[in-house]
LUMSE-104116 format. One record per residue (C-alpha): x, y, z; residue in three letters; chain. Coordinates in steps of 0.02 Angstrom, whole numbers. Example, Ala and Ser with C-alpha at 12.3 -4.5 7.8 and 13.67 -1.06 7.14 Angstrom:
BEGIN
PT     xx     yy     zz   r c
PT    615   -225    390 Ala A
PT    684    -53    357 Ser A
//
This chain:
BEGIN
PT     xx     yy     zz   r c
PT   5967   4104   1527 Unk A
PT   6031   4079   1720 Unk A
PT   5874   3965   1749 Unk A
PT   5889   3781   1659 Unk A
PT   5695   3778   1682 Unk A
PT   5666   3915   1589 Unk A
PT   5770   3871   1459 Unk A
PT   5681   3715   1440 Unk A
PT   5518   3783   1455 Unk A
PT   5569   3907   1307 Unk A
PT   5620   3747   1226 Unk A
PT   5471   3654   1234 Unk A
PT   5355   3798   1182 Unk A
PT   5472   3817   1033 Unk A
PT   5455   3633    979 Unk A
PT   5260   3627   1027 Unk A
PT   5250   3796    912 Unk A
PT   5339   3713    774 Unk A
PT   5226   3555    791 Unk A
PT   5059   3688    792 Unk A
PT   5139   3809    654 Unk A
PT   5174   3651    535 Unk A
PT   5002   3568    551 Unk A
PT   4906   3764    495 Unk A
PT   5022   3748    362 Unk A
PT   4987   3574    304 Unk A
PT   4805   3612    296 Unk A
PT   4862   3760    179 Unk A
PT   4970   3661     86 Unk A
PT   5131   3763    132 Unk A
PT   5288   3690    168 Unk A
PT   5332   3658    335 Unk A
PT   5443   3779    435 Unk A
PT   5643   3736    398 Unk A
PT   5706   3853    505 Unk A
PT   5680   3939    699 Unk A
PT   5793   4110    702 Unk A
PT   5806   4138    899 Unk A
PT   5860   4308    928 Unk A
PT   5997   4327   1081 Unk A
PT   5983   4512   1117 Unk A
PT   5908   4488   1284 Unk A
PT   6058   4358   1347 Unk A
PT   6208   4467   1396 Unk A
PT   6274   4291   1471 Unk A
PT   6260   4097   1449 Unk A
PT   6314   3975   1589 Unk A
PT   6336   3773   1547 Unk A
PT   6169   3747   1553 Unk A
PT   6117   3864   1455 Unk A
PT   6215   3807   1344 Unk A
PT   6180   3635   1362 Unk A
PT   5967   3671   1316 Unk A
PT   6040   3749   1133 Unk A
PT   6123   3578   1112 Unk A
PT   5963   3471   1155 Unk A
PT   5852   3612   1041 Unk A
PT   5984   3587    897 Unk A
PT   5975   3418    923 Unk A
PT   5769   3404    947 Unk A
PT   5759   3524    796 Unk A
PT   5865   3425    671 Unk A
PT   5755   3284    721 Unk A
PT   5610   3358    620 Unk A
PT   5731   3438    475 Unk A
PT   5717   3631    577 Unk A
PT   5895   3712    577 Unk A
PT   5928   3831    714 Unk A
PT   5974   4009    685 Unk A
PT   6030   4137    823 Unk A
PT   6032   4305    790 Unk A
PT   6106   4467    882 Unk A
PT   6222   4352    994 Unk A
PT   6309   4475   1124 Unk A
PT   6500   4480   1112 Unk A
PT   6532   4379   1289 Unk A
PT   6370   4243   1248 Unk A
PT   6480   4222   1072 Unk A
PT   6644   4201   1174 Unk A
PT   6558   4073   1257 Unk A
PT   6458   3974   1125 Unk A
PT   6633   3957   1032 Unk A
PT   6727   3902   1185 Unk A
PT   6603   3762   1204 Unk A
PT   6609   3732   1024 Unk A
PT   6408   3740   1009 Unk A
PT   6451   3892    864 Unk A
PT   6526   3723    764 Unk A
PT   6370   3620    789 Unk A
PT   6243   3746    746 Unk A
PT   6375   3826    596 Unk A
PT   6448   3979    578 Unk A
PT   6355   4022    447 Unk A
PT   6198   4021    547 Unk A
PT   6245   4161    688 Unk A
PT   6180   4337    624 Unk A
PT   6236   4513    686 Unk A
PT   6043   4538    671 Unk A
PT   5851   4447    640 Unk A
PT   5860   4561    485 Unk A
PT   6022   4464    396 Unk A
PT   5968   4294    453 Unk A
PT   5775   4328    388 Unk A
PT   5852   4375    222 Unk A
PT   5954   4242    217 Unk A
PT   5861   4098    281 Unk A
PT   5645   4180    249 Unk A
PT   5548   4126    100 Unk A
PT   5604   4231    -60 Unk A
PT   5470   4353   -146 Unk A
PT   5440   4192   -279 Unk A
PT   5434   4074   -160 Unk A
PT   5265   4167    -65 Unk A
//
């Protein structure tokens, strides 16, 4: 995440997925997408703006009642996501070691399909 445009590209064609993704499942009459598990294993490093883009997502997100979930955070983009306190906005309890834990915490449940 060096490049801010990036970032906010990746940001934007999360949110206009989420808009897309919601109105298929409307027509189905499924419930809309409550959470967007964004797995880190490809960022060995976060700069300000970087982390500045998962502040407007979090923010953009809770707008339409989508909590943000990041999974297999790297030890130094952790470091840095606490320092700037962004790990108390999003919650502690919704940083996963892996997609695996925060799927089976946060994906439907068997009776809920």
């Amino acid at each position: 995440m060096h490049d801010s445009t990036t970032t906010i590209t990746i940001m934007h064609r999360i949110l206009r997925w989420l808009r897309y993704e919601n109105e298929e499942r409307a027509e189905c009459e499924l419930a809309e997408i409550e959470y967007v598990v964004v797995d880190m294993s490809a960022v060995s490093d976060i700069d300000s703006s970087g982390i500045r883009s998962f502040e407007r997502l979090y923010h953009s997100l809770e707008k339409i009642h989508v909590q943000l979930v990041l999974a297999n955070v790297g030890k130094i983009v952790m470091e840095k996501l606490q320092e700037s306190k962004l790990t108390e906005l999003i919650g502690r309890d919704k940083i996963f070691l892996s997609v695996a834990g925060a799927v089976i915490t946060y994906g439907p449940k068997r009776e809920e399909l």
